[in-house]
LOPA-733075 format. One line per 3 residues: number of its first residue (from 1); their letters; for each residue x, y, z of N, C-alpha, C. Coordinates in steps of 0.2 Angstrom, whole numbers, plus 5000, padded with zeros to 4 digits. Example, Ala and Ser with C-alpha at 12.3 -4.5 7.8 and 13.67 -1.06 7.14 Angstrom:
1) as) 5066 4972 5039 5062 4978 5039 5066 4984 5039 | 5064 4989 5035 5068 4995 5036 5064 5000 5039
//
This chain:
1) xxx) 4876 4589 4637 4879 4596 4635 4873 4601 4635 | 4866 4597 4633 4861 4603 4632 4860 4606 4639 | 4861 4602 4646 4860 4603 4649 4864 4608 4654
4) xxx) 4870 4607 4653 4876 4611 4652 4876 4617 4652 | 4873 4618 4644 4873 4627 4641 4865 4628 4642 | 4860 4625 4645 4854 4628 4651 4857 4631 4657
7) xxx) 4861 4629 4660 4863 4629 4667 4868 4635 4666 | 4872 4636 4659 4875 4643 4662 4872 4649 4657 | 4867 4649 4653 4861 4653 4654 4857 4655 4660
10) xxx) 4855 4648 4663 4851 4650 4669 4855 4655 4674 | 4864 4654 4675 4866 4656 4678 4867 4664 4677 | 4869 4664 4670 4869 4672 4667 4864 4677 4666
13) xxx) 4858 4672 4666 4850 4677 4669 4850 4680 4674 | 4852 4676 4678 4854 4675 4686 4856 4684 4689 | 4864 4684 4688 4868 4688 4684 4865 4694 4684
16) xxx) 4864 4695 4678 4862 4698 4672 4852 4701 4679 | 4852 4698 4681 4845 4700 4686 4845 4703 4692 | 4853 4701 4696 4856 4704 4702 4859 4710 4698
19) xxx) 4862 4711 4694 4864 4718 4690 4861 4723 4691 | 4854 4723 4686 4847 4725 4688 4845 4728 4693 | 4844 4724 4697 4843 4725 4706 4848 4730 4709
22) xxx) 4854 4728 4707 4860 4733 4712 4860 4739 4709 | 4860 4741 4702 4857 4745 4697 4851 4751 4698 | 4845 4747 4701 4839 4751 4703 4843 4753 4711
25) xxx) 4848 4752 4714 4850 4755 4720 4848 4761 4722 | 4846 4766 4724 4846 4773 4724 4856 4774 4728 | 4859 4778 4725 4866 4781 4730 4863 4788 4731
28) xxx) 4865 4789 4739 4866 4797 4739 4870 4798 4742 | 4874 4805 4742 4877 4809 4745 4876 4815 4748 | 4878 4817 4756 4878 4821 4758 4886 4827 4758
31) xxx) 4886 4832 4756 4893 4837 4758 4892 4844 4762 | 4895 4842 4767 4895 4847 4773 4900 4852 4774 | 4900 4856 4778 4905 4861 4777 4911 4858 4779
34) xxx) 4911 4853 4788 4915 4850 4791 4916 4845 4793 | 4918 4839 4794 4915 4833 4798 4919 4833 4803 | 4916 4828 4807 4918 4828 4813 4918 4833 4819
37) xxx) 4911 4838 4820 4908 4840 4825 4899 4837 4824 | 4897 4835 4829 4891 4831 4830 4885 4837 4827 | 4887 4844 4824 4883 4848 4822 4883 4846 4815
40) xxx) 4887 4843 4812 4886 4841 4806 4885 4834 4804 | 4888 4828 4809 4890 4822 4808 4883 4818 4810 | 4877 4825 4815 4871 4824 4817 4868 4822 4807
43) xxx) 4873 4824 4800 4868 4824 4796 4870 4816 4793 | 4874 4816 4793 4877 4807 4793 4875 4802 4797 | 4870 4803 4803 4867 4799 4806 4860 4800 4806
46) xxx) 4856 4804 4801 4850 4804 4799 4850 4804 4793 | 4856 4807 4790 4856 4804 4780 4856 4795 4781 | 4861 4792 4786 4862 4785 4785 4853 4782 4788
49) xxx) 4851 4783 4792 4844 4780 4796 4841 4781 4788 | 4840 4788 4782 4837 4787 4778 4838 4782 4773 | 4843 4782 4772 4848 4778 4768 4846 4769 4769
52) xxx) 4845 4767 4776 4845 4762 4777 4834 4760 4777 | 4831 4765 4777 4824 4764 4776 4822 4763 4770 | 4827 4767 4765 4825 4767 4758 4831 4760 4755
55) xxx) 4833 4757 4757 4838 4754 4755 4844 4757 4748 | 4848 4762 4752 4851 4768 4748 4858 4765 4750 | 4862 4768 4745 4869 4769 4746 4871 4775 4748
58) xxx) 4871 4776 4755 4874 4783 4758 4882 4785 4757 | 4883 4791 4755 4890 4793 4756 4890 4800 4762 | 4894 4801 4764 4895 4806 4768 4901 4809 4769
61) xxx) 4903 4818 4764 4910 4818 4763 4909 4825 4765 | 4915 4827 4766 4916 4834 4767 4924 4835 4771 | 4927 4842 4770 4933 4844 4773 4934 4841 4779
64) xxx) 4938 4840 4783 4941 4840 4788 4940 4846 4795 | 4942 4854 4791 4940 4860 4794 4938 4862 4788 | 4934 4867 4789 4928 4871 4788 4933 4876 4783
67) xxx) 4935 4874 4776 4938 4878 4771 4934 4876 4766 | 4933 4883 4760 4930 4881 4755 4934 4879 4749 | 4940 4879 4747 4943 4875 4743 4943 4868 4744
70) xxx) 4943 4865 4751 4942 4858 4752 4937 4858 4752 | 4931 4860 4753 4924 4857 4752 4922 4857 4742 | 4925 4861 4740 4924 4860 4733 4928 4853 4731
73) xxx) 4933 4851 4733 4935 4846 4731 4931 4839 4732 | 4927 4842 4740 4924 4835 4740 4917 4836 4737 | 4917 4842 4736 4908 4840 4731 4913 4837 4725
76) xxx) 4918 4838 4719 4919 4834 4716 4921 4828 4718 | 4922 4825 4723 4923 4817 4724 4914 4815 4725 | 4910 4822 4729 4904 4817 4727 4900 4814 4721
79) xxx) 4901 4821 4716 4900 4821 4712 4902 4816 4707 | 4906 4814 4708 4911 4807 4703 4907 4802 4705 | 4905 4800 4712 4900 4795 4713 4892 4795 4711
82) xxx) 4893 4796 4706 4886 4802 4700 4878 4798 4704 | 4878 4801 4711 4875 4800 4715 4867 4804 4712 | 4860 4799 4716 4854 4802 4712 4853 4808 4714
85) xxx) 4855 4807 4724 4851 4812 4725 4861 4816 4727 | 4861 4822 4730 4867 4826 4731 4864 4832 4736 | 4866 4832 4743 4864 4837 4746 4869 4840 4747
88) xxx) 4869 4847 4750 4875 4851 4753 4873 4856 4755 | 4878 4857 4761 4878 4863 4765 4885 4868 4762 | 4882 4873 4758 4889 4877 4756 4891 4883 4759
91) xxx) 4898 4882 4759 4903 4886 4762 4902 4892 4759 | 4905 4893 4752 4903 4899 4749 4900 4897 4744 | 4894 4903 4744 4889 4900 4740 4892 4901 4732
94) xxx) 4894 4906 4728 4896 4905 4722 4898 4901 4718 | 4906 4899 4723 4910 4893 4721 4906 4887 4720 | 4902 4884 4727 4899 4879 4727 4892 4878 4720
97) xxx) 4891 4884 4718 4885 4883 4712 4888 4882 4709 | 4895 4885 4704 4898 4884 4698 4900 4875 4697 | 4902 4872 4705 4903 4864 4703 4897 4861 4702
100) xxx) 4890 4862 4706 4885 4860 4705 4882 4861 4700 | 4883 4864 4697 4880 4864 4689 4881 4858 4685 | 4888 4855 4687 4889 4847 4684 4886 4841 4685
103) xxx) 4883 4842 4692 4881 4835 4695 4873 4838 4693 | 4871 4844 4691 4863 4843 4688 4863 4842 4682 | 4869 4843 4679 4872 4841 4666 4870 4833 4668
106) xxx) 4872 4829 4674 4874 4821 4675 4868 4817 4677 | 4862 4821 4680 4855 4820 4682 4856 4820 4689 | 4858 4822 4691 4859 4822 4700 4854 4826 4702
109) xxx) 4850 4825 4707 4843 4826 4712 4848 4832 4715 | 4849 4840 4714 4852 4844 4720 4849 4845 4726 | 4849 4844 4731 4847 4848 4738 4850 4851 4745
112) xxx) 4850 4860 4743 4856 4862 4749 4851 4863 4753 | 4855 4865 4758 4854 4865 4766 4858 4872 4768 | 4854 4876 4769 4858 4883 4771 4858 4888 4764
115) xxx) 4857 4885 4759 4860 4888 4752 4854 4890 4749 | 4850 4897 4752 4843 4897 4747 4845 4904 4741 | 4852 4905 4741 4854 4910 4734 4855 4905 4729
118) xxx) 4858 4899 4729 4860 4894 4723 4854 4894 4722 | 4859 4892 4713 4853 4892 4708 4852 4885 4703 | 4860 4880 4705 4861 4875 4704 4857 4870 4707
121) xxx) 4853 4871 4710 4849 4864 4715 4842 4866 4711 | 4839 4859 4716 4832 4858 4714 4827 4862 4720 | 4832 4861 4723 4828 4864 4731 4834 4864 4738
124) xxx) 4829 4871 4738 4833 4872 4745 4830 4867 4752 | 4833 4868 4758 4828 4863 4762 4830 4866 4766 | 4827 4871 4772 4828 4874 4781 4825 4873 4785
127) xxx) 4826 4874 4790 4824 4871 4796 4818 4879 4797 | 4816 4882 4794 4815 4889 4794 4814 4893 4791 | 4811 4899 4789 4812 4905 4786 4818 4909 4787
130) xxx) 4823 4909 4784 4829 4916 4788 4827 4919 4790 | 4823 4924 4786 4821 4929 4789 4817 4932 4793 | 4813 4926 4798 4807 4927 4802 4812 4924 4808
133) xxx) 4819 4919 4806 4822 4918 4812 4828 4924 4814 | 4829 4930 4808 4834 4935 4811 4831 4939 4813 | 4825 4939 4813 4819 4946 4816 4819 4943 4822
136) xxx) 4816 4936 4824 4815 4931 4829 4821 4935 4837 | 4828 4934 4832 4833 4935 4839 4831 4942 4838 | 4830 4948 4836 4830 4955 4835 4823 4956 4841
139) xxx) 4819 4955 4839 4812 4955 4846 4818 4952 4853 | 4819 4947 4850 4823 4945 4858 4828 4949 4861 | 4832 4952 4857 4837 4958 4860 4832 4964 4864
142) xxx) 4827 4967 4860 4821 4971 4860 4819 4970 4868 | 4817 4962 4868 4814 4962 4876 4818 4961 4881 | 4824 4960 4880 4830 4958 4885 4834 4964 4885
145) xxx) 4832 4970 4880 4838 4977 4883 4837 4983 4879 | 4828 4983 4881 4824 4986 4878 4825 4991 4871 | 4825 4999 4871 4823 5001 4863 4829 5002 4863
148) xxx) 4836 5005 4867 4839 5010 4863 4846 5008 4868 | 4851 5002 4863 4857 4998 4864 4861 4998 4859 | 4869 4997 4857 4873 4996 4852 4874 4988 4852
151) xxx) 4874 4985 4846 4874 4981 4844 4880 4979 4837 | 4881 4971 4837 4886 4971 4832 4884 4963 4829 | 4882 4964 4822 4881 4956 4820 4886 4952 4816
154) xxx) 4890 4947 4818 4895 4944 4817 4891 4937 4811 | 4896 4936 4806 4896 4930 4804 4901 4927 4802 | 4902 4920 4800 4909 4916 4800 4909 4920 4791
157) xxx) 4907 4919 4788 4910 4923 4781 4905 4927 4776 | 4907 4931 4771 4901 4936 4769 4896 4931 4762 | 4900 4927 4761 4898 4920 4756 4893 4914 4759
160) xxx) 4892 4914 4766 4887 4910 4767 4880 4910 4768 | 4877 4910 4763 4870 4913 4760 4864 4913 4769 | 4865 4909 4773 4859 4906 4779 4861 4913 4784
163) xxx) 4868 4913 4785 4870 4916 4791 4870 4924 4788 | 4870 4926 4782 4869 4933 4778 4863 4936 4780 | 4858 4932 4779 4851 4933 4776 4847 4935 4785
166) xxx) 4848 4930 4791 4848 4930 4800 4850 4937 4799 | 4859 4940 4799 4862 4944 4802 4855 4951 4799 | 4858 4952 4792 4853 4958 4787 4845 4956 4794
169) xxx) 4842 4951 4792 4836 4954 4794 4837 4955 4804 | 4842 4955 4805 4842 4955 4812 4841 4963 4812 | 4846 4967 4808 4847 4974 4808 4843 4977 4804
172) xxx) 4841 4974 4800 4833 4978 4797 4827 4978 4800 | 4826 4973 4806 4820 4973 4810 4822 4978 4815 | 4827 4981 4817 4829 4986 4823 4829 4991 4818
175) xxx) 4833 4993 4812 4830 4999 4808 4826 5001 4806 | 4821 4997 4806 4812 5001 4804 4810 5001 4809 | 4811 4997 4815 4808 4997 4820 4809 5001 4828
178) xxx) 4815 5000 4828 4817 5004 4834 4826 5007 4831 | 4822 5015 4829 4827 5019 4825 4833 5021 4831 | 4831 5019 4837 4838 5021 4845 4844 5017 4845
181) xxx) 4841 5011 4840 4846 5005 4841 4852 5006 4837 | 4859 5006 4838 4863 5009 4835 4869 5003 4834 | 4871 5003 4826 4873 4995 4824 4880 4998 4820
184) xxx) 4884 4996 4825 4893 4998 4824 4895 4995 4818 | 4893 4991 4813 4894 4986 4808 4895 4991 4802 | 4899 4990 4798 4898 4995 4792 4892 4993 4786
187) xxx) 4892 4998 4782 4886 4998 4779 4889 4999 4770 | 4883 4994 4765 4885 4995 4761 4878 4997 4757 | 4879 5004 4758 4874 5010 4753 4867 5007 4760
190) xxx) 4861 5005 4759 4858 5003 4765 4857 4995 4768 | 4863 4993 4765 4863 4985 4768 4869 4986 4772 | 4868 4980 4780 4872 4980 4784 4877 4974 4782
193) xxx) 4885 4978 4782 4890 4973 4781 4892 4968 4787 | 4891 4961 4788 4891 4959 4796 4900 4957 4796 | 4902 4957 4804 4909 4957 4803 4909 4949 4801
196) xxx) 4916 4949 4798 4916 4941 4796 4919 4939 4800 | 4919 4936 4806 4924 4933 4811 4927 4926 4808 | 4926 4924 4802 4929 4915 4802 4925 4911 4803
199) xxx) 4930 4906 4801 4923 4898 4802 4928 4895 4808 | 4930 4897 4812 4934 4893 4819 4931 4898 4824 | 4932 4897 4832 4933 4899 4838 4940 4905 4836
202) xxx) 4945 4904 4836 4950 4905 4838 4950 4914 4831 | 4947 4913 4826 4948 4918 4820 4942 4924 4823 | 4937 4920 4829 4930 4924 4829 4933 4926 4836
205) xxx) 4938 4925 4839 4941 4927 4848 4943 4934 4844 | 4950 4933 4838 4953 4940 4839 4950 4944 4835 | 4945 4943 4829 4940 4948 4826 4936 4952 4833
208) xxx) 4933 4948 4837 4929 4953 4842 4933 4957 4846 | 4938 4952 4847 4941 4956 4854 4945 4962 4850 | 4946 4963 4844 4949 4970 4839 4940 4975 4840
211) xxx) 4936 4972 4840 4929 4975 4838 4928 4978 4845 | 4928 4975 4848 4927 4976 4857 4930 4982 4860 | 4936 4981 4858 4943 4986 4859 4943 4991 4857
214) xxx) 4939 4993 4851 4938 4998 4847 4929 5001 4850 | 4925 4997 4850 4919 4999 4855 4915 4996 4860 | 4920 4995 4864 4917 4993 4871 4912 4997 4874
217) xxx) 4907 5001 4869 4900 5002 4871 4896 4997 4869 | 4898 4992 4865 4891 4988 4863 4888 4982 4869 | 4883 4980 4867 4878 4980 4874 4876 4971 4871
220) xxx) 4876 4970 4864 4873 4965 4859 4877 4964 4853 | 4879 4956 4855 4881 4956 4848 4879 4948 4846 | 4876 4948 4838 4873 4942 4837 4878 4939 4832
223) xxx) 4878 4933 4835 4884 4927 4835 4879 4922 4830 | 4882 4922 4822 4878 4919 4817 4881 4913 4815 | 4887 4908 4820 4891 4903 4815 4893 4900 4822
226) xxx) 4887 4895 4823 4890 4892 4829 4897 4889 4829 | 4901 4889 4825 4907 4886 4829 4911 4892 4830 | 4911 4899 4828 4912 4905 4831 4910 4909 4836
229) xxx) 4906 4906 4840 4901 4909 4846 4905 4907 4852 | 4909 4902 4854 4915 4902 4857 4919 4907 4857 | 4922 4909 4852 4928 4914 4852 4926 4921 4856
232) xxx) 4920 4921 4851 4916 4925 4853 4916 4930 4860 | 4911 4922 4861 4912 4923 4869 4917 4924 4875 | 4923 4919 4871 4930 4921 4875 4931 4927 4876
235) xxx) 4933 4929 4870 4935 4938 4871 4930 4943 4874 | 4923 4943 4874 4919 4946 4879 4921 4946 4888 | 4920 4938 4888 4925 4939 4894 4931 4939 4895
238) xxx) 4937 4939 4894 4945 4939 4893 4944 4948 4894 | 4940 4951 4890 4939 4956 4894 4937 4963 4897 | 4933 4956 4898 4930 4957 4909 4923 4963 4905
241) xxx) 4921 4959 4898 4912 4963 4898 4907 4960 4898 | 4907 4955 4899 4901 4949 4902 4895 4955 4904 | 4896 4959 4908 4892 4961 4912 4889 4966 4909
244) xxx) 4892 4970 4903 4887 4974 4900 4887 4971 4893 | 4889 4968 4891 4890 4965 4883 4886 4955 4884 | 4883 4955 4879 4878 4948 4879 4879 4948 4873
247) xxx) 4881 4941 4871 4880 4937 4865 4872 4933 4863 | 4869 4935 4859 4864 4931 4855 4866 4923 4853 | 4866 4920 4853 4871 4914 4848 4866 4909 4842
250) xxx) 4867 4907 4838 4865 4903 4836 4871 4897 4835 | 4869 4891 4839 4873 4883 4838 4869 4881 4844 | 4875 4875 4844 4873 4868 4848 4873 4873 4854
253) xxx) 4866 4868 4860 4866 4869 4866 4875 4867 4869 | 4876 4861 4866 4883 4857 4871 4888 4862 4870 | 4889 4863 4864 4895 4866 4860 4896 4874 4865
256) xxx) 4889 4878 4868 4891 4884 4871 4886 4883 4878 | 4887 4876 4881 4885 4877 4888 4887 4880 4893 | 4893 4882 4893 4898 4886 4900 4896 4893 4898
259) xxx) 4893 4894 4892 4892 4903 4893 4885 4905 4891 | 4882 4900 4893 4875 4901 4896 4875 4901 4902 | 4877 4896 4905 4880 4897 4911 4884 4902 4915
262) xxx) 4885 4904 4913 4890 4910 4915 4884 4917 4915 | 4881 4915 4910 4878 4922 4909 4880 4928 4905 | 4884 4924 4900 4888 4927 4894 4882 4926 4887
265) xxx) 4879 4921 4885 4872 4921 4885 4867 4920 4886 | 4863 4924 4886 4856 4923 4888 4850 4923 4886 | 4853 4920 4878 4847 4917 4876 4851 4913 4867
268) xxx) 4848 4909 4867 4852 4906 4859 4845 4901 4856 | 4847 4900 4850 4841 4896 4846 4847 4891 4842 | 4845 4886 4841 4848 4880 4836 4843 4876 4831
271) xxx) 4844 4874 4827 4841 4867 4825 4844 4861 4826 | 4842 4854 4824 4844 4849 4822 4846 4849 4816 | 4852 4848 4814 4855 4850 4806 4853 4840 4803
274) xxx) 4852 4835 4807 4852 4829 4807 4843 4828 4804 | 4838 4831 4805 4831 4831 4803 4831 4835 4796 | 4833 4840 4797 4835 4843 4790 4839 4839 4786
277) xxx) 4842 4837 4784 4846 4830 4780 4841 4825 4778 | 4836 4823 4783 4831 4818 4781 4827 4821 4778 | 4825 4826 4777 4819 4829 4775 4821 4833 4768
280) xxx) 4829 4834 4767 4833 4834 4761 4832 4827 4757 | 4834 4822 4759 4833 4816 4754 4824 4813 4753 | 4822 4816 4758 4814 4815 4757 4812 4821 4750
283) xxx) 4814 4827 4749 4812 4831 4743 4816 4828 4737 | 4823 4824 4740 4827 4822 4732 4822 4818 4730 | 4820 4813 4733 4816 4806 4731 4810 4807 4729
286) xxx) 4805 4814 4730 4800 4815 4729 4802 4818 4722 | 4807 4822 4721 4810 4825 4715 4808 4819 4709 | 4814 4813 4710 4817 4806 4706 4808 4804 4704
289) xxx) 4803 4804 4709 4797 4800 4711 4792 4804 4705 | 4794 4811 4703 4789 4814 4701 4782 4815 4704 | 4785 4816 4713 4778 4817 4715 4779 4825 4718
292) xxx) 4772 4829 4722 4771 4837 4720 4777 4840 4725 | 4780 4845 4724 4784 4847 4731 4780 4853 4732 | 4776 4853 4737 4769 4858 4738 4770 4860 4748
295) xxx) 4768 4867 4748 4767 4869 4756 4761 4863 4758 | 4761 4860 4764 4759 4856 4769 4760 4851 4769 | 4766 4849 4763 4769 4843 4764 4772 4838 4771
298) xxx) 4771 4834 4773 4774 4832 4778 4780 4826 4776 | 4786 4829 4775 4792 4824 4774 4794 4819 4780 | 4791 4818 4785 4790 4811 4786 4796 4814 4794
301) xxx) 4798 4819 4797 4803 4820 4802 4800 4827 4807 | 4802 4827 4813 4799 4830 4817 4802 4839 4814 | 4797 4843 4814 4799 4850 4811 4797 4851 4804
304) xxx) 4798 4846 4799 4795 4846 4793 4791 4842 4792 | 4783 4843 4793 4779 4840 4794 4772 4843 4793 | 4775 4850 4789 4769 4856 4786 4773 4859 4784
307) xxx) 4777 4862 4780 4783 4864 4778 4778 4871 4775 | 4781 4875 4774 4779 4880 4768 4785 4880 4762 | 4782 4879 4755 4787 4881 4750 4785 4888 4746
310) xxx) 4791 4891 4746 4793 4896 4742 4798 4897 4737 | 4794 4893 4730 4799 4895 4724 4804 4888 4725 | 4808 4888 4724 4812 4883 4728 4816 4883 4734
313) xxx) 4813 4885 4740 4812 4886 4745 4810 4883 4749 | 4811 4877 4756 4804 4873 4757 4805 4874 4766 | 4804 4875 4768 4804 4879 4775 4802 4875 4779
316) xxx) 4804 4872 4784 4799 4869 4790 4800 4874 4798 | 4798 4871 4803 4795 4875 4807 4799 4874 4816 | 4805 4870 4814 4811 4869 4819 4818 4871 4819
319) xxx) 4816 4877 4822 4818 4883 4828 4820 4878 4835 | 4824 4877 4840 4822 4878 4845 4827 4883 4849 | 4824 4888 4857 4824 4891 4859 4828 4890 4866
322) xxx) 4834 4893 4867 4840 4891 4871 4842 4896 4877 | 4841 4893 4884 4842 4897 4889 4848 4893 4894 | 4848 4898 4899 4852 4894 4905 4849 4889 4908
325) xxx) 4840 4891 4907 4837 4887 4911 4836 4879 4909 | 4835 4880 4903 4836 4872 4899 4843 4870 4892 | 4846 4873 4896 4852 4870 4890 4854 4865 4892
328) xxx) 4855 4861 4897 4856 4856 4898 4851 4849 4896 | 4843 4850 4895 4839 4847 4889 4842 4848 4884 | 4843 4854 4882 4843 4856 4873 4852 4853 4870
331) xxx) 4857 4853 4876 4863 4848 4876 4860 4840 4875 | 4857 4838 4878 4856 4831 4876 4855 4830 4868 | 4852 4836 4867 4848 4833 4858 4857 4836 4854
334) x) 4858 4841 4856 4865 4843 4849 4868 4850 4855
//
């Protein structure tokens, strides 16, 4: 008997020690704006690669298309999985702050991605400085159609803090600088309002081709939401101004290879949204670890690997740079 009630003791320590162990797990979550295009699901296969280094429970949730009443819903389902670490890329920035305010009441590690106006998180993470990347395209229109052109800066919505912040300094670095540059977009007192074409192809076809129709003098237009830079482009050529009207674009090489090609654009920059999501759970876990979140850090992923932080801003140094001549490289990686 004695021997009996040792052996289901031992077996209950047992138990009672695997609990423990499942317990110290780390779980985290990513939520994107969409899944199921390789620009996002790029974050799901280097959140999972993290997840599986640090022996994590990965989750990976977000809308279906790119609406921000679904994405709220799925940050509450991640949120219910009262994960350590919680990243996100927000659709509209407000919305998405007031739910994350809950998952920081719960102890959740926040880290967005795109979202450096939230005030809910612990850190923001970019591939970049917005600002140094919407000057970036603005020098390049500069050298590609020199000082005195009409331009239009477009973005999927007026709520998405990455693609705001690109458009504004695009048309503030040709405002101070080349006063001939003339920017068809309205204006709110001295800030430029960008047209909001949508978060699809097909919402960013009939905004431009209404934009077009109305000033078929402009020469430049910078395309801020790469699943809209399709549309885009269709309506540019549908009608028949390829030749004097160019697209800027920011997205995947693959996604807008045929109007590179074509010569619709002629020049675009992307990042890897997939290194950014690992360099996301590397700042949740240094957050959790109590170790410094400081400029020169190297999170361990190609482009964040000297980071500069500002405030809660942590900025790495991967840009890259998209022509006709190597888009077929820059398609291999996204």
């Amino acid at each position: 008997m004695k021997k009996f009630i040792a052996l289901v003791l031992c077996l209950m320590f047992c138990v009672a020690s695997v609990g423990v162990a499942e317990s110290d797990q780390l779980v985290v979550a990513t939520v994107v704006k969409a899944i199921g295009s390789n620009w996002f699901d790029s974050m799901d296969w280097e959140g999972t690669r993290w997840a599986e280094e640090h022996g994590a429970e990965m989750h990976y949730i977000g809308p279906t298309e790119m609406d921000s009443a679904a994405q709220l819903q799925s940050l509450d389902d991640a949120i219910a999985l009262q994960p350590d670490i919680l990243t996100v890329v927000p659709i509209a920035a407000d919305a998405c702050d007031a739910v994350l305010a809950g998952a920081r009441e719960q102890g959740t590690v926040v880290v967005s991605h795109e979202g450096s106006t939230l005030t809910n998180i612990d850190y923001n993470v970019d591939a970049f400085n917005n600002q140094e990347f919407g000057e970036m395209f603005a020098k390049k229109a500069v050298e590609l159609y020199g000082e005195d052109f009409t331009y239009c800066v477009i973005t999927s919505t007026l709520s998405t803090p990455a693609h705001m912040e690109w458009c504004r300094a695009f048309y503030n670095y040709l405002a101070e600088n080349y006063p001939n540059t003339v920017c068809v977009n309205d204006m709110d007192g001295e800030e430029v309002v960008p047209l909001e074409g949508g978060t699809n192809a097909d919402l960013n076809y009939t905004a431009t081709k209404q934009l077009l129709q109305a000033h078929p003098e402009i020469d430049v237009i910078l395309g801020s939401n790469s699943s809209g830079v399709p549309g885009i482009c269709r309506a540019v050529e549908e009608l028949g101004l390829n030749e004097t009207c160019k697209v800027l674009a920011v997205g995947s090489a693959s996604g807008h290879r045929d109007y590179y090609l074509s010569g619709t654009i002629p020049f675009g920059a992307f990042w890897y949204p997939g290194y950014a999501q690992y360099a996301a759970f590397q700042v949740g876990l240094r957050v959790i670890n109590g170790e410094p979140i400081e400029s020169g850090m190297d999170l361990g992923v190609e482009g964040y690997n000297n980071v500069t932080v500002d405030g809660k801003n942590i900025y790495g140094q991967a840009w890259l740079e998209v022509t006709a001549e190597n888009v077929d490289e820059m398609a291999e990686m996204l």
